[in-house]
VEXDREN-2710 file (C-alpha; in Angstrom, 1 decimal):
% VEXDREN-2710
k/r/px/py/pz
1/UNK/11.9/68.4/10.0
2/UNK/7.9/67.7/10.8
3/UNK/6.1/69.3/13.6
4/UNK/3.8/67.2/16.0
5/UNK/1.0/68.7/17.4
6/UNK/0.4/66.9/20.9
7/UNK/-2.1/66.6/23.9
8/UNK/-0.6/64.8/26.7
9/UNK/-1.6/64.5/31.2
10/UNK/1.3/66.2/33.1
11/UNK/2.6/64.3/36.6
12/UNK/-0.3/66.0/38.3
13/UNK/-3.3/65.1/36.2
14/UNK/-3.2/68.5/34.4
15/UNK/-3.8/68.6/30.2
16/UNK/-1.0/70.0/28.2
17/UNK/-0.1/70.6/24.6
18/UNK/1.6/71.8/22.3
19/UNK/4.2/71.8/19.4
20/UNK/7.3/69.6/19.1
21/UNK/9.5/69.7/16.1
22/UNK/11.3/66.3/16.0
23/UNK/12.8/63.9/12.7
24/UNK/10.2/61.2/13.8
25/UNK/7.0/60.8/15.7
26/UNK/8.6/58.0/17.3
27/UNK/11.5/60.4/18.5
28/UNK/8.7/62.6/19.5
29/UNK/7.1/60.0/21.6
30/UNK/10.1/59.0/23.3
31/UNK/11.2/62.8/23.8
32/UNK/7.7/63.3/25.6
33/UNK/7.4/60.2/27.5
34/UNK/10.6/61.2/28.7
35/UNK/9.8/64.3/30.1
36/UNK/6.9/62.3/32.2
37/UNK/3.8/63.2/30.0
38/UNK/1.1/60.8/29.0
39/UNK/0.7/60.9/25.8
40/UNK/-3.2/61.1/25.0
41/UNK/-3.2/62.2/21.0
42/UNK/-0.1/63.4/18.6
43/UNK/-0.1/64.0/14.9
44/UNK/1.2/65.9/12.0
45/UNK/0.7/69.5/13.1
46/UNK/-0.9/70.8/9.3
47/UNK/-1.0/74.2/8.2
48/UNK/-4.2/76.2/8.4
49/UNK/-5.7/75.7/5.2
50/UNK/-3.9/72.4/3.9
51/UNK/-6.0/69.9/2.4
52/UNK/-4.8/67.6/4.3
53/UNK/-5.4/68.8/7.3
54/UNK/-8.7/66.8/8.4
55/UNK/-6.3/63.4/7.7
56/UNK/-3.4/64.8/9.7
57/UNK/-5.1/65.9/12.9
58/UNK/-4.9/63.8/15.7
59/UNK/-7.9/61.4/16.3
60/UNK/-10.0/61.4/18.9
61/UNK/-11.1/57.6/19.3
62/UNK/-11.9/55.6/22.4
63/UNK/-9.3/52.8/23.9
64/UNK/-9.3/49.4/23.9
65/UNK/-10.1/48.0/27.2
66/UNK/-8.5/45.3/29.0
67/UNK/-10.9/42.4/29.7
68/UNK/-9.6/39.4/31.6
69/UNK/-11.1/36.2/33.2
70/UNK/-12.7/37.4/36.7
71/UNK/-11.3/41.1/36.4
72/UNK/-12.5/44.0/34.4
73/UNK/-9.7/46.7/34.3
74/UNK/-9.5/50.0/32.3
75/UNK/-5.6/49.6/31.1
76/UNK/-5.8/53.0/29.1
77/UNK/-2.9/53.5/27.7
78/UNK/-1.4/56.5/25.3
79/UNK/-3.0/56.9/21.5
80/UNK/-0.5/58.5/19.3
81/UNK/-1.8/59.0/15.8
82/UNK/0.2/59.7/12.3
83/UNK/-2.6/59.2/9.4
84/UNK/-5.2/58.2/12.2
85/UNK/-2.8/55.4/14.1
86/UNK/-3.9/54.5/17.8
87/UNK/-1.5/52.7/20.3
88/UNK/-3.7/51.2/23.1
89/UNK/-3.5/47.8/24.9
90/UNK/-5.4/44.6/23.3
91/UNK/-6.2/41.8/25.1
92/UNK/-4.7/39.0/22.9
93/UNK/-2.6/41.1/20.6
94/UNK/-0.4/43.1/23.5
95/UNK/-1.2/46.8/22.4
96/UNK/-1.7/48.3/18.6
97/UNK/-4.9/48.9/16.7
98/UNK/-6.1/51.3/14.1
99/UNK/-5.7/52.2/10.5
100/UNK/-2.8/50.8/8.4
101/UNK/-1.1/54.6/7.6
102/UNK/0.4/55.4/4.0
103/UNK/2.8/53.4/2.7
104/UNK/3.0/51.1/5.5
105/UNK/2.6/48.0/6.3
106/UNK/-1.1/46.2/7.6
107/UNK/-1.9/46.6/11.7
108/UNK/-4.6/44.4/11.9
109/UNK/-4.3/40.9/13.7
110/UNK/-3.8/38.1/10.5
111/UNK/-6.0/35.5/9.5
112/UNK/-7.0/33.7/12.7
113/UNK/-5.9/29.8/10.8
114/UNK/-2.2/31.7/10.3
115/UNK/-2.1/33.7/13.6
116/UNK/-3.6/30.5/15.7
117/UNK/-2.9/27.3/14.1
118/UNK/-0.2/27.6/11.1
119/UNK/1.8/30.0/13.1
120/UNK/2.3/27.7/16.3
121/UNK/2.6/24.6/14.4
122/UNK/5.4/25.9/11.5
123/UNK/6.1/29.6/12.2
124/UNK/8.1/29.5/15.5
125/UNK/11.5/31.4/15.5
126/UNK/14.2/29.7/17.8
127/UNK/15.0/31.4/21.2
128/UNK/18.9/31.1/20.2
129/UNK/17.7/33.6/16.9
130/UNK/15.7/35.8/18.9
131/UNK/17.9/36.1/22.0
132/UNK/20.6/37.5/18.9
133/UNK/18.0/39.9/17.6
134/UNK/17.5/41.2/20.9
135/UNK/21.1/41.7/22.0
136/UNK/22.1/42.9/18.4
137/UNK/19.4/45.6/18.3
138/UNK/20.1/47.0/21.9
139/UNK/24.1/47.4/21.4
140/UNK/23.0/49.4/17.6
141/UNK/20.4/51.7/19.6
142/UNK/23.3/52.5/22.5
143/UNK/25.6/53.1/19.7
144/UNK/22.9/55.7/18.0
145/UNK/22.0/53.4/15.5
146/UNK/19.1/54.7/14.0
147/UNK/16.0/51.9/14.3
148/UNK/15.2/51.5/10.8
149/UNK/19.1/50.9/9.8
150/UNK/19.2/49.1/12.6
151/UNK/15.7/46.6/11.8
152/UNK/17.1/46.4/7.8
153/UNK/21.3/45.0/9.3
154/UNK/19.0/42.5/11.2
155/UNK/16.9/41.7/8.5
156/UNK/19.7/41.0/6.1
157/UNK/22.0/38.6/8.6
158/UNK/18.6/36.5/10.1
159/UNK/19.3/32.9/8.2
160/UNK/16.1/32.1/9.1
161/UNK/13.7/33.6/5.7
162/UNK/11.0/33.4/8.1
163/UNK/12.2/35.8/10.9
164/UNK/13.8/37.8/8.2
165/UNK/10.3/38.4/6.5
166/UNK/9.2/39.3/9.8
167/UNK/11.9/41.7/10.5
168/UNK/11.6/43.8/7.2
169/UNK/7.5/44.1/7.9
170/UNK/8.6/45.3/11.6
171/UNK/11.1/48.0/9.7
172/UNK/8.1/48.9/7.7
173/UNK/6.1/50.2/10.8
174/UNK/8.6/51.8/11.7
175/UNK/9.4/53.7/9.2
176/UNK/5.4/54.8/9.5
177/UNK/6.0/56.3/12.6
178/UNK/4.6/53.2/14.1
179/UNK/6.1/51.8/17.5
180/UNK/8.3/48.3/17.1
181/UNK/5.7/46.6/18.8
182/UNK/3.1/47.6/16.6
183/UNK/4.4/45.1/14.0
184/UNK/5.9/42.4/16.7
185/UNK/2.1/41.8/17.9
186/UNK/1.0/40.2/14.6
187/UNK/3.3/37.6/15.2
188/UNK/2.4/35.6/18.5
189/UNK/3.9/32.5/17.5
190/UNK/7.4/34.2/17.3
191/UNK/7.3/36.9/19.8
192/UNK/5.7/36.0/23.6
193/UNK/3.1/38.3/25.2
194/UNK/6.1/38.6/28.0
195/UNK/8.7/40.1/25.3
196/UNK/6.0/42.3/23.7
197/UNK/4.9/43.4/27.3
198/UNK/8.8/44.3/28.2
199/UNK/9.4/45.9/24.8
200/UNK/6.5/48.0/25.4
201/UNK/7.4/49.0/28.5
202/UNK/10.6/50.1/27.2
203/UNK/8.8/52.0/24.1
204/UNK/6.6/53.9/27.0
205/UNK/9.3/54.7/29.0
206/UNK/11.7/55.9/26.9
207/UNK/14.2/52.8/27.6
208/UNK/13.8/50.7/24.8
209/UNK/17.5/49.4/24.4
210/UNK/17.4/48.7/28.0
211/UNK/14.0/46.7/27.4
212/UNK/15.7/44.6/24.8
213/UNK/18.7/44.3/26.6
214/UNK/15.8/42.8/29.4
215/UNK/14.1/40.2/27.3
216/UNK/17.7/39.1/25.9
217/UNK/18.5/38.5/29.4
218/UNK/14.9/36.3/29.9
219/UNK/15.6/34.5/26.7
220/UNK/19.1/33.2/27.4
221/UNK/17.9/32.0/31.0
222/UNK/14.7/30.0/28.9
223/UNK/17.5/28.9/26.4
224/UNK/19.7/27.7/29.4
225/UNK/17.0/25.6/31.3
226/UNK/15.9/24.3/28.3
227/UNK/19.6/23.0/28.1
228/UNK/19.4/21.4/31.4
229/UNK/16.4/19.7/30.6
230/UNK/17.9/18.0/27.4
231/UNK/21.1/16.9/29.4
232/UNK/19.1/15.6/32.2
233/UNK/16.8/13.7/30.1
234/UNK/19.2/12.7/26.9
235/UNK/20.4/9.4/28.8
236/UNK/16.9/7.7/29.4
237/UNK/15.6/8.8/25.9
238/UNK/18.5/7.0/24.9
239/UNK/17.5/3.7/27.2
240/UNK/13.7/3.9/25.7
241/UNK/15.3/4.4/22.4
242/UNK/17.6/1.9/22.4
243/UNK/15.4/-0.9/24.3
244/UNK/12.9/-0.7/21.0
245/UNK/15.6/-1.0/18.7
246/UNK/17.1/-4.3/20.8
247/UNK/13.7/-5.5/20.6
248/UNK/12.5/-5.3/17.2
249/UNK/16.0/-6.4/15.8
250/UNK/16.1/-9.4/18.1
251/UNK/12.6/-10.4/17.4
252/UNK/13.5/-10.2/13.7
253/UNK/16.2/-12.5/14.1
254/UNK/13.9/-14.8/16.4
255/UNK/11.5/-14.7/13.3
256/UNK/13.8/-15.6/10.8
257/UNK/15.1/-18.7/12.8
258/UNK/12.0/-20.4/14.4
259/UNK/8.7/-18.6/13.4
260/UNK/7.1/-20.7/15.7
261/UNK/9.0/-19.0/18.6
262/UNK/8.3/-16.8/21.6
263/UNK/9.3/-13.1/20.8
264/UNK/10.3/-10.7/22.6
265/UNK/7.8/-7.8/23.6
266/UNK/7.2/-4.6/25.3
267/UNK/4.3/-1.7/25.7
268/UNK/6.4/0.0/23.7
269/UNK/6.5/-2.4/20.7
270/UNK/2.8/-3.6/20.9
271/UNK/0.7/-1.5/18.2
272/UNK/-2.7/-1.7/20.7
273/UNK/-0.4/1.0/22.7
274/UNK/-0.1/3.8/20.2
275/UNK/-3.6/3.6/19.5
276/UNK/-4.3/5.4/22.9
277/UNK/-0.5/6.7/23.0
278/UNK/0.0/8.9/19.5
279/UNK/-3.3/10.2/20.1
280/UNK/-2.1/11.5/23.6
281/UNK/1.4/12.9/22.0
282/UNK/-0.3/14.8/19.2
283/UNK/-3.2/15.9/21.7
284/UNK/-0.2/17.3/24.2
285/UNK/1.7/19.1/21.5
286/UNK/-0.8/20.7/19.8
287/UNK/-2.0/21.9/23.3
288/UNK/1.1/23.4/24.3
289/UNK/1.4/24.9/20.7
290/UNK/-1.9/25.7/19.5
291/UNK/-4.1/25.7/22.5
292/UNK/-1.8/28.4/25.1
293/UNK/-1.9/30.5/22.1
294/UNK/-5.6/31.6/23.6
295/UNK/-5.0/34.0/26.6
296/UNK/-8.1/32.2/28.6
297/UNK/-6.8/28.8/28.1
298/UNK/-3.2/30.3/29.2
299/UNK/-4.9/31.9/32.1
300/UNK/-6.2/28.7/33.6
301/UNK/-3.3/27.1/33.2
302/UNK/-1.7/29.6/34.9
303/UNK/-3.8/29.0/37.8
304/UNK/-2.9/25.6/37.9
305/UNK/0.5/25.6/37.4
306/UNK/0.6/28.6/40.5
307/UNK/-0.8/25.9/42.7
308/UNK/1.2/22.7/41.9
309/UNK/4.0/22.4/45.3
310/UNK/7.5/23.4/44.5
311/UNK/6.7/24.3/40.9
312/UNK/3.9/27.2/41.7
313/UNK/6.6/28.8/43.4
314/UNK/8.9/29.0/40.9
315/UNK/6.8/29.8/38.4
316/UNK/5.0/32.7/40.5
317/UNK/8.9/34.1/41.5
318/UNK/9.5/34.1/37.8
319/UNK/6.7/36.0/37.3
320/UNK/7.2/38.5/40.1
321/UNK/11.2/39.4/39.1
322/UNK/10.1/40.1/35.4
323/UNK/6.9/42.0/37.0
324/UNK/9.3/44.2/39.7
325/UNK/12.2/44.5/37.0
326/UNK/9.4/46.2/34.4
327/UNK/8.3/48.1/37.5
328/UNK/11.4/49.6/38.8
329/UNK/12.5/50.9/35.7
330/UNK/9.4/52.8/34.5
331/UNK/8.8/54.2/38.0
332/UNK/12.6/55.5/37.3
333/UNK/11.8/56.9/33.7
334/UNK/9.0/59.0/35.5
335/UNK/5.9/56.9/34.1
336/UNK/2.6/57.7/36.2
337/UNK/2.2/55.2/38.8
338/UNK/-1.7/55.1/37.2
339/UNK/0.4/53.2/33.9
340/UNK/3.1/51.6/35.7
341/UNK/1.2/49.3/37.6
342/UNK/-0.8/47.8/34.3
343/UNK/1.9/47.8/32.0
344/UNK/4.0/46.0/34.5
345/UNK/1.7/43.2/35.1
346/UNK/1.3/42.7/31.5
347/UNK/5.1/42.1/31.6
348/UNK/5.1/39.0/34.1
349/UNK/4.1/37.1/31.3
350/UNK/2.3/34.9/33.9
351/UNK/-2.1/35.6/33.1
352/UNK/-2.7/34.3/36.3
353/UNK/-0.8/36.7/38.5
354/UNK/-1.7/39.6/36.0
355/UNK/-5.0/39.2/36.6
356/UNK/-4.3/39.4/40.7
357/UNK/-2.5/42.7/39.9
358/UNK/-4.4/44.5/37.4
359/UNK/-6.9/45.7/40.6
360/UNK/-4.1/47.5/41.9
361/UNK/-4.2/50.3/39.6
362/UNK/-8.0/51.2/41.8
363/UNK/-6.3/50.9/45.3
364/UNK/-3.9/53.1/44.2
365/UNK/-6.0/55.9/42.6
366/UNK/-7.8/55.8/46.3
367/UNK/-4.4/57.2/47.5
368/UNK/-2.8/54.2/49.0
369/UNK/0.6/54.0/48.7
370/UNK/2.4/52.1/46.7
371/UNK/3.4/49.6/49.2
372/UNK/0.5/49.2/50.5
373/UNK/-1.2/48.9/46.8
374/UNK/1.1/45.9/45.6
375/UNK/0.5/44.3/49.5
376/UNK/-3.2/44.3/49.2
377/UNK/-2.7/42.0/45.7
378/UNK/-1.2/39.2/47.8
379/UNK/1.6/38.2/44.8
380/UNK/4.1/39.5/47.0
381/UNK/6.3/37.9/49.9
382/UNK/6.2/39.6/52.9
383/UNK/10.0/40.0/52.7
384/UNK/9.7/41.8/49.6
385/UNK/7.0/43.5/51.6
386/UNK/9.2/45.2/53.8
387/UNK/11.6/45.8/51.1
388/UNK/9.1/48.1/49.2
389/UNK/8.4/49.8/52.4
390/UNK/11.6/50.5/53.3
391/UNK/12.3/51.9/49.9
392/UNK/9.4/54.0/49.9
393/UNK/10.1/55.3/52.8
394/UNK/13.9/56.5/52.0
395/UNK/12.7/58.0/48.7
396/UNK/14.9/55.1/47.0
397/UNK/11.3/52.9/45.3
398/UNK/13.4/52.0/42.3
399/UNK/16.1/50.6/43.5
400/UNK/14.1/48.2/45.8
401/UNK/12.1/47.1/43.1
402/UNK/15.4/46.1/41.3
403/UNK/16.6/44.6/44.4
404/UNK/13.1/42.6/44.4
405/UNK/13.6/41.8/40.4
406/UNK/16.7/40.3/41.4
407/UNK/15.9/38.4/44.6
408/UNK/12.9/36.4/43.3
409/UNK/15.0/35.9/39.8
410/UNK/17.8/34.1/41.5
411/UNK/14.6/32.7/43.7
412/UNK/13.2/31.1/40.6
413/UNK/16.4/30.4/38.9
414/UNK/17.7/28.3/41.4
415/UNK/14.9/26.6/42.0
416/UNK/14.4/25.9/37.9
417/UNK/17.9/23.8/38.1
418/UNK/16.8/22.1/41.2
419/UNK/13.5/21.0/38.9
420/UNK/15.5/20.1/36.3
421/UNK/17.8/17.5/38.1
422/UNK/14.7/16.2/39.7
423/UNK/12.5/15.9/36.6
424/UNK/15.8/14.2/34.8
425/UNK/16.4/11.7/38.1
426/UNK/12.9/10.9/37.8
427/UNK/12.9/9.9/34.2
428/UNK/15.3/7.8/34.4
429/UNK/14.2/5.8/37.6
430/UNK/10.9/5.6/35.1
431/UNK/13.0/4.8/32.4
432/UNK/15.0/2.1/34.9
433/UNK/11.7/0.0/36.1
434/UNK/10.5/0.0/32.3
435/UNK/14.0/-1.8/31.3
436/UNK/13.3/-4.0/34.3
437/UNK/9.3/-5.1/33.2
438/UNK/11.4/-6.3/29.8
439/UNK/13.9/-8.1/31.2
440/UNK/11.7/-9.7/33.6
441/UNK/8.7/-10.4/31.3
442/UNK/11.6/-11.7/28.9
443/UNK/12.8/-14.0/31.7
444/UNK/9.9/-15.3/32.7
445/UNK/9.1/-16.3/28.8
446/UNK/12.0/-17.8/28.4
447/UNK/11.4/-19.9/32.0
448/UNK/8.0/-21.0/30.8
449/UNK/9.7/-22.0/27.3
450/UNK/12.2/-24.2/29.2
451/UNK/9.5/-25.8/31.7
452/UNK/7.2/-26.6/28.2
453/UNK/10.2/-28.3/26.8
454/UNK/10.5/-30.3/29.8
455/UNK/7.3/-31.9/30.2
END
């Protein structure tokens, strides 16, 4: 069994280190985080005299910094090494940078065409896969699963090659010593910044299966709007779908009885429309694909979306349960408050908000509490206000912050379904006066046919 030489910041801002015999340095870093340290620097402890010592020694090498639109934040987070590996927050990639280990697989972000344009256009794994994956994974780490068994079972039953390629990379870091999330984070396009933020969270606290039990939770709730949405909408696709069919079948039959005759026509079935329309379709999808790929683009729209009635509210309640539910559960696993705060907003999976909670991490180092930290941020209700207080005050923070989680989740979720009737009611009533403009303009044609014949 390997022995890890670590230096890690007790609950009261004292250094400590030491020696930890463990079967894995991710066992190790679970085992420590779990016992409230912050991990600064752990490694192979070498003997004196080994030639390998100078490459097993933990690394002393500065953090990445969190830089986001309109806030500069120091989200230092905990650098483990094996081989000279750091674990640190990143901007766009959600956490881990360094050197590629032995025998493992590459760290480093991929090509930018295959992490920002192939990868969003053909790389997506469905939320029905990945909302499996999740729940699979989390039951085999409660039964005592080991990861790597755990990653390669996965691996084997994916029927999607893709995801299943992706799977036996992320049992390759793993089996480096390297965190889960260290090989998740090289693939936006099939893991969100939310899940990576939530998985992290759970690797930090010592809570993983928990964490994935989380996000499988998130997933099923996207997969069941997403639901609503197609029933709501399925019967005036089929209207719009149908009405061009009707119309170019008729006006083939009109064509091969009187050429001379008036056809029918609509804005759907006039080419001078999908010169301007395809344009706009293509132009949407690859904006929703490609272009919230880019965390600036994602945080202005963000912004905007926070602001738009009825829907801002949903979407900043969504972003607040996943935010309180990250928070309550590594404030419960003994995480500094300094971490929780940052980690937590990176799980709300919402830029805009993040960015209006990141500062709290300084109002709390001033000694504020923690109420009055998260109050000063404005993201919060004042019912959830008081909430926090009132848990702070009766020593019982956690489960306040789960009672919060759970408030603005049923908040959102009810409000989501409400959308979703109203987006599909209004739809069709677009759909309904579209019909109408046909039959009318068909109408009047055939009026202004009969009057010709007339005269």
């Amino acid at each position: 069994m390997p022995t890890y030489q670590y230096q890690a910041v007790q609950a009261d801002g004292s250094m400590t280190q030491g020696l930890l015999h463990d079967a894995s340095l991710d066992s190790a870093m679970h085992k420590l985080m779990g016992q409230g340290l912050q991990v600064q620097s752990i490694g192979v402890a070498a003997a004196a005299g080994d030639p390998l010592a100078a490459r097993l020694q933990p690394a002393e090498r500065p953090l990445v910094n969190e830089s986001i639109p309109g806030v500069h934040a120091d989200a230092r987070g905990a650098t483990y090494t094996e081989q000279s590996v750091d674990y640190a927050p990143n901007a766009e990639m959600g956490g881990y940078s360094g050197h590629e280990g032995v025998g493992g697989p590459p760290t480093g972000q991929r090509h930018y065409i295959a992490t920002s344009v192939v990868g969003p256009l053909v790389g997506k794994i469905s939320l029905t896969n990945l909302s499996f994956f999740y729940t699979q994974l989390a039951t085999m780490l409660k039964a005592g699963v080991p990861m790597v068994q755990s990653l390669d079972t996965l691996s084997k039953q994916a029927r999607d090659p893709r995801f299943a390629a992706i799977l036996r990379e992320i049992r390759g870091h793993v089996e480096a010593g390297r965190p889960m999330t260290a090989g998740m984070q090289r693939y936006p396009e099939a893991f969100s910044p939310v899940m990576l933020s939530i998985i992290r969270t759970g690797e930090e606290g010592g809570f993983l299966d928990e964490a994935l039990e989380t996000v499988a939770k998130y997933t099923d709730d996207e997969i069941e709007l997403r639901n609503l949405y197609r029933r709501v909408t399925i019967y005036p696709k089929l209207l719009v779908g149908a009405s061009i069919v009707v119309i170019l079948g008729a006006n083939a039959i009109i064509g091969s009885i009187n050429s001379q005759a008036g056809k029918l026509s609509s804005p759907l079935t006039t080419a001078s429309t999908w010169f301007w329309l395809a344009p706009l379709l293509i132009g949407l999808f690859l904006f929703f694909r490609v272009g919230l790929a880019n965390y600036r683009v994602k945080y202005f729209w963000d912004m905007i979306m926070s602001y738009i009635p009825f829907v801002g509210g949903t979407v900043r309640q969504m972003a607040m349960a996943k935010f309180g539910r990250a928070f309550g559960a590594l404030y419960r696993a003994g995480v500094p408050l300094q971490r929780v705060i940052p980690l937590s907003a990176d799980s709300c999976g919402n830029e805009y908000m993040r960015a209006r909670i990141y500062p709290a991490g300084k109002i709390l180092e001033s000694g504020a509490g923690v109420t009055e930290t998260l109050k000063a941020t404005g993201a919060l209700s004042p019912i959830v206000i008081d909430m926090l207080s009132t848990g702070e005050r009766t020593g019982n923070l956690d489960h306040m912050l789960n009672k919060m989680a759970d408030y603005y989740h049923d908040e959102a979720k009810t409000k989501s379904v409400q959308l979703g009737y109203f987006t599909g009611v209004l739809v069709l009533l677009l759909v309904s006066a579209y019909i109408g403009s046909i039959i009318v303009n068909f109408y009047q044609n055939y009026g202004k046919g009969f009057t010709d014949i007339m005269k």
